[in-house]
C-alpha positions in Angstrom: -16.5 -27.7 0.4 -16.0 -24.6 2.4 -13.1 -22.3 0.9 -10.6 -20.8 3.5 -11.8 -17.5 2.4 -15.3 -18.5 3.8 -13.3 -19.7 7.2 -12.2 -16.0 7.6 -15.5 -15.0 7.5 -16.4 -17.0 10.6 -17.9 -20.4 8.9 -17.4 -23.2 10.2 -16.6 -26.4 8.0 -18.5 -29.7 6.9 -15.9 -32.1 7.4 -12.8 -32.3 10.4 -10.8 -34.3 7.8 -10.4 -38.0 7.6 -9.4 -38.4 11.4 -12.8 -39.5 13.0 -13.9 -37.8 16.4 -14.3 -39.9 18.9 -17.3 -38.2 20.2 -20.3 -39.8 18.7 -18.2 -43.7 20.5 -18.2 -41.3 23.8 -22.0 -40.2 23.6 -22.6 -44.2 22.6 -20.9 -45.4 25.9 -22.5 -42.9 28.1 -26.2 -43.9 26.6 -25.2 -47.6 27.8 -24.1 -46.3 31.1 -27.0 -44.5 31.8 -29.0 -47.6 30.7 -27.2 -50.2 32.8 -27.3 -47.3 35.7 -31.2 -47.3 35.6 -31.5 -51.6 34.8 -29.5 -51.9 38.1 -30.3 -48.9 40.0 -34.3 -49.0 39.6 -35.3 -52.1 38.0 -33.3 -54.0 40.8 -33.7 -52.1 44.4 -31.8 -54.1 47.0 -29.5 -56.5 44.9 -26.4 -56.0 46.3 -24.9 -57.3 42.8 -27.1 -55.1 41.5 -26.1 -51.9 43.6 -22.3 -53.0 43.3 -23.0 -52.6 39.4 -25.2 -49.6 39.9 -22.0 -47.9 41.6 -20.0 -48.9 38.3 -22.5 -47.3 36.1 -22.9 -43.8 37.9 -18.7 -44.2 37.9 -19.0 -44.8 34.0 -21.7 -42.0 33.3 -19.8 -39.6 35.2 -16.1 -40.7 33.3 -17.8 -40.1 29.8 -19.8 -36.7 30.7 -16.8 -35.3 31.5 -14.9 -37.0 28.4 -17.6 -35.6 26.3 -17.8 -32.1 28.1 -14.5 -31.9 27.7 -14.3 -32.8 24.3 -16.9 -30.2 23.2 -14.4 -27.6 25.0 -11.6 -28.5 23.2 -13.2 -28.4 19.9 -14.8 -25.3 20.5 -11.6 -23.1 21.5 -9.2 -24.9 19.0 -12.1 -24.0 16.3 -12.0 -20.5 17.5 -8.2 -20.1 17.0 -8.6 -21.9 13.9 -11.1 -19.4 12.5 -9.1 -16.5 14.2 -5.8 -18.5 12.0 -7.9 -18.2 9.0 -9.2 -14.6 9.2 -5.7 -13.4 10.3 -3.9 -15.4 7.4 -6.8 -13.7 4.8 -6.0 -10.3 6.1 -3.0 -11.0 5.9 -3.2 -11.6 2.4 -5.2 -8.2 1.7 -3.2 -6.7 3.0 0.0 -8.1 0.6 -1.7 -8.1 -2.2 -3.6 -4.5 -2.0 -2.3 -2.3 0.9 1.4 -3.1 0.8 1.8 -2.3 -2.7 -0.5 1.4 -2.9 1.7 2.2 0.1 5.1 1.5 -2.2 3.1 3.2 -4.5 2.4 6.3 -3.0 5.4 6.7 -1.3 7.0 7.0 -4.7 5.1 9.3 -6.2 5.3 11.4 -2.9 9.1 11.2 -3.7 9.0 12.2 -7.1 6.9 14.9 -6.6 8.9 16.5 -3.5 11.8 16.3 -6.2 9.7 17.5 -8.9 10.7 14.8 -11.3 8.0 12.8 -13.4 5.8 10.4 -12.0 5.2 7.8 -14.8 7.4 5.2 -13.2 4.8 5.0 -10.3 1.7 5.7 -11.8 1.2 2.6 -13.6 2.7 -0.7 -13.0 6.5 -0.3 -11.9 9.1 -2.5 -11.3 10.4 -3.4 -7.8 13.5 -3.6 -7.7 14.2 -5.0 -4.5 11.9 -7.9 -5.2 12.7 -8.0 -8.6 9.1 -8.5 -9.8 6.1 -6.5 -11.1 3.7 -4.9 -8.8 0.4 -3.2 -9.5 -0.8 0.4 -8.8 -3.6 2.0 -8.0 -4.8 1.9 -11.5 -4.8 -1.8 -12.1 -6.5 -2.5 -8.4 -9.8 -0.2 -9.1 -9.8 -1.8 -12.9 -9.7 -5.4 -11.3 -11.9 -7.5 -8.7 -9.3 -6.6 -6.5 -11.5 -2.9 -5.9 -14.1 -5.0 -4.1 -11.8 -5.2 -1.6 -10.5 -1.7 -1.2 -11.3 0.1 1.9 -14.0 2.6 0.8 -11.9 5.4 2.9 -8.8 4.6 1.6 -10.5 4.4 -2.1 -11.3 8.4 -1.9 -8.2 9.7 -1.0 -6.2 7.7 -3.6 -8.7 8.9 -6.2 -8.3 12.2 -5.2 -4.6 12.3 -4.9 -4.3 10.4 -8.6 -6.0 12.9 -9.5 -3.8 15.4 -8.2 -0.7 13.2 -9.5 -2.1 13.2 -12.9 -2.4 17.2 -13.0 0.7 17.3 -11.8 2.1 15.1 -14.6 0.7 17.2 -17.2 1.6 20.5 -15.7 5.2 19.2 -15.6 5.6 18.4 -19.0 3.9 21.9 -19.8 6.7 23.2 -17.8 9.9 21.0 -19.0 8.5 22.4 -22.6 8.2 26.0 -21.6 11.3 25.8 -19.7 12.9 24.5 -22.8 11.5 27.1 -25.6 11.8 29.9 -22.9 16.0 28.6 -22.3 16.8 28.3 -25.8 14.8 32.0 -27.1 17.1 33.8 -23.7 20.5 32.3 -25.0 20.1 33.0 -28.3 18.7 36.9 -28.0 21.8 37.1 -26.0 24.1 35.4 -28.1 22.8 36.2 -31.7 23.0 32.4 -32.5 19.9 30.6 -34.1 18.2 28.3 -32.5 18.9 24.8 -32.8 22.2 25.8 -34.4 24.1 26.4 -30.9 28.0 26.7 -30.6 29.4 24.5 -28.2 29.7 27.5 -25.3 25.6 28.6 -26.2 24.8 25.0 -25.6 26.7 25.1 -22.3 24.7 28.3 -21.6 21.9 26.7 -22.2 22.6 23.2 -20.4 23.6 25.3 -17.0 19.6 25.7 -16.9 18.4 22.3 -18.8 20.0 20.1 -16.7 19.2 22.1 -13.7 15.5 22.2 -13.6 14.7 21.5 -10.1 16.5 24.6 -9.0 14.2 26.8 -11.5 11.7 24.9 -10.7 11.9 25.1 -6.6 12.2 28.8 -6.1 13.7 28.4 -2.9 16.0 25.6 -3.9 19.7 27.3 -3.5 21.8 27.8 -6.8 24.5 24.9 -7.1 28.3 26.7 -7.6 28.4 24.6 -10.9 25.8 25.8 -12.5 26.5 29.4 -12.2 30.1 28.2 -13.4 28.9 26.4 -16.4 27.0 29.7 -17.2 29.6 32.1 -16.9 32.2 29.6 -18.4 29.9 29.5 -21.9 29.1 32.7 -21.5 32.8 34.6 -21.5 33.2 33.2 -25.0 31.1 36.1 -26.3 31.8 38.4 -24.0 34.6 38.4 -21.7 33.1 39.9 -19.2 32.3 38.5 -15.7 30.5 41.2 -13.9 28.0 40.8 -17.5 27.9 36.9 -17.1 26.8 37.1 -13.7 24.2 39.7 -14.2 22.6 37.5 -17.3 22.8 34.8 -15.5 21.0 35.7 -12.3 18.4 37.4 -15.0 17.4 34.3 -17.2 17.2 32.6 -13.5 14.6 34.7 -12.8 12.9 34.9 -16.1 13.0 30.8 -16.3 11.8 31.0 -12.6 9.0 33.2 -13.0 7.0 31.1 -15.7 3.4 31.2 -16.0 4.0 26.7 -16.2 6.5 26.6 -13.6 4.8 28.4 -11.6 1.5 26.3 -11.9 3.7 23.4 -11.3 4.9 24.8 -8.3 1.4 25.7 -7.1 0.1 21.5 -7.8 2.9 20.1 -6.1 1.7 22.0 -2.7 -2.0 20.5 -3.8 -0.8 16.8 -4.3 1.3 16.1 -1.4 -0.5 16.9 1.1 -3.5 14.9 -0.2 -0.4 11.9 -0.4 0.0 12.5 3.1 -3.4 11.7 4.0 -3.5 8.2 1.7 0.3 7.1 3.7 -1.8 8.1 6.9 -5.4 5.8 6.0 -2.9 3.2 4.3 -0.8 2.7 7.9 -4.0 2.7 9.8 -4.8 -0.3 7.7 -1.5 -2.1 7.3 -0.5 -1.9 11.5 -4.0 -3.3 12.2 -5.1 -5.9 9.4 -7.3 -8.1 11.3 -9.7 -4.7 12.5 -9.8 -2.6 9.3 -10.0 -5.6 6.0 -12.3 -7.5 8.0 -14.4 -5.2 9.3 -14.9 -3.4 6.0 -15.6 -6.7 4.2 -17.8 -7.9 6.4 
């Protein structure tokens, strides 16, 4: 039994089903025809019966030649479009099972990584919301039979951006922690509060940078108005002094800015996305133009 999956690749099947073609009745009738044609025609010169029959014949042979010609025709364009059906539908399904999902993919961790938020929700499997089921990454796809089927282009620049992605995980833990240590060392030097023992206004001090990360870590990212305010609001418990507040605060901004981890984080982020940019490129080339692309490369 061929499987549709061999249809795709251009085979043609065994069986047309349980409808019989009518053909092999067609080729029989025509055999008689051309039988009675040369009985009557040759065997019998000058029988006008025989001639009137002879007529009948030639009429018959030429009815079922063209039957049969026709026939062939039909079968062999409605095979064609079947085949073209089949490879189309199997593309089709490469495409939904592979290409769709490393494009949702990769467009997420291109997202989180442009916010400079954490990527395990996209490197592994993550949940679709939309859809409301499981889809698989990159990860599960080269671990699976599924890689046989991954464009050999598209393969490289996902390994080299995952690559990327997973440096850029690591760096931004590195760079939460230092941010952290670095936050909470500032306040209290500047408070003379222990660590880890924070008043409620050092703990505001220290939030107005905690919960603010993307602005220390995006250099250019302008300061929001409420963090400066949470600052200054913590900070005139001790000191009652807003000219002092503001001074600290646009200080620690700069220390927590000018880390040796944020600033490698800020240096990876310009390394991964570009390289995302160029799997979102290979992966549209694929996804606009299924039949070319899948079915090229597997064959």
């Amino acid at each position: 039994m061929v499987t549709e999956e061999a249809h795709a690749k251009g085979a043609t099947p065994k069986s047309r089903g349980k409808t019989q073609s009518p053909l092999p009745w067609l080729e029989a009738g025509l055999f008689l025809a051309v039988v009675g044609f040369l009985l009557t025609g040759l065997a019998m010169p000058g029988n006008d019966s025989a001639s009137r029959a002879s007529a009948l014949f030639i009429a018959l042979v030429g009815l079922f030649t063209g039957t049969i010609v026709y026939m062939r025709i039909y079968d062999y364009v409605n095979m064609r479009n079947q085949i073209r059906q089949w490879r189309f539908d199997y593309a089709l399904r490469r495409v939904e099972g592979i290409y769709a999902p490393l494009w949702e993919q990769t467009q997420g961790l291109i997202n989180s990584i442009l916010n400079y938020d954490g990527t395990d929700k996209w490197t592994y499997k993550y949940q679709d919301e939309s859809r409301n089921e499981k889809s698989v990454g990159f990860k599960q796809i080269t671990e699976s039979h599924l890689r046989l089927f991954l464009d050999s282009g598209a393969y490289r620049l996902l390994r080299d951006f995952h690559a990327s992605v997973e440096e850029y995980e690591r760096l931004h833990n590195l760079a939460w922690s230092g941010l952290y240590n670095s936050a909470n060392q500032e306040i209290s030097k500047l408070t003379g509060e222990k660590q880890n023992q924070f008043s409620g206004s050092s703990s505001q001090m220290l939030a107005a940078f905690i919960n603010n990360r993307r602005m220390i870590y995006d250099s250019d990212c302008p300061i929001d108005a409420s963090m400066r305010e949470s600052f200054v609001n913590g900070h005139s418990y001790f000191f009652h002094d807003p000219v002092k507040a503001q001074a600290d605060f646009d200080s620690l901004l700069a220390s927590m800015r000018n880390l040796e981890e944020v600033r490698k984080l800020r240096q990876q982020r310009k390394n991964a996305l570009p390289k995302g940019e160029a799997v979102l490129g290979r992966l549209k080339e694929i996804i606009e133009d299924p039949m070319n692309v899948v079915l090229d490369f597997e064959d």
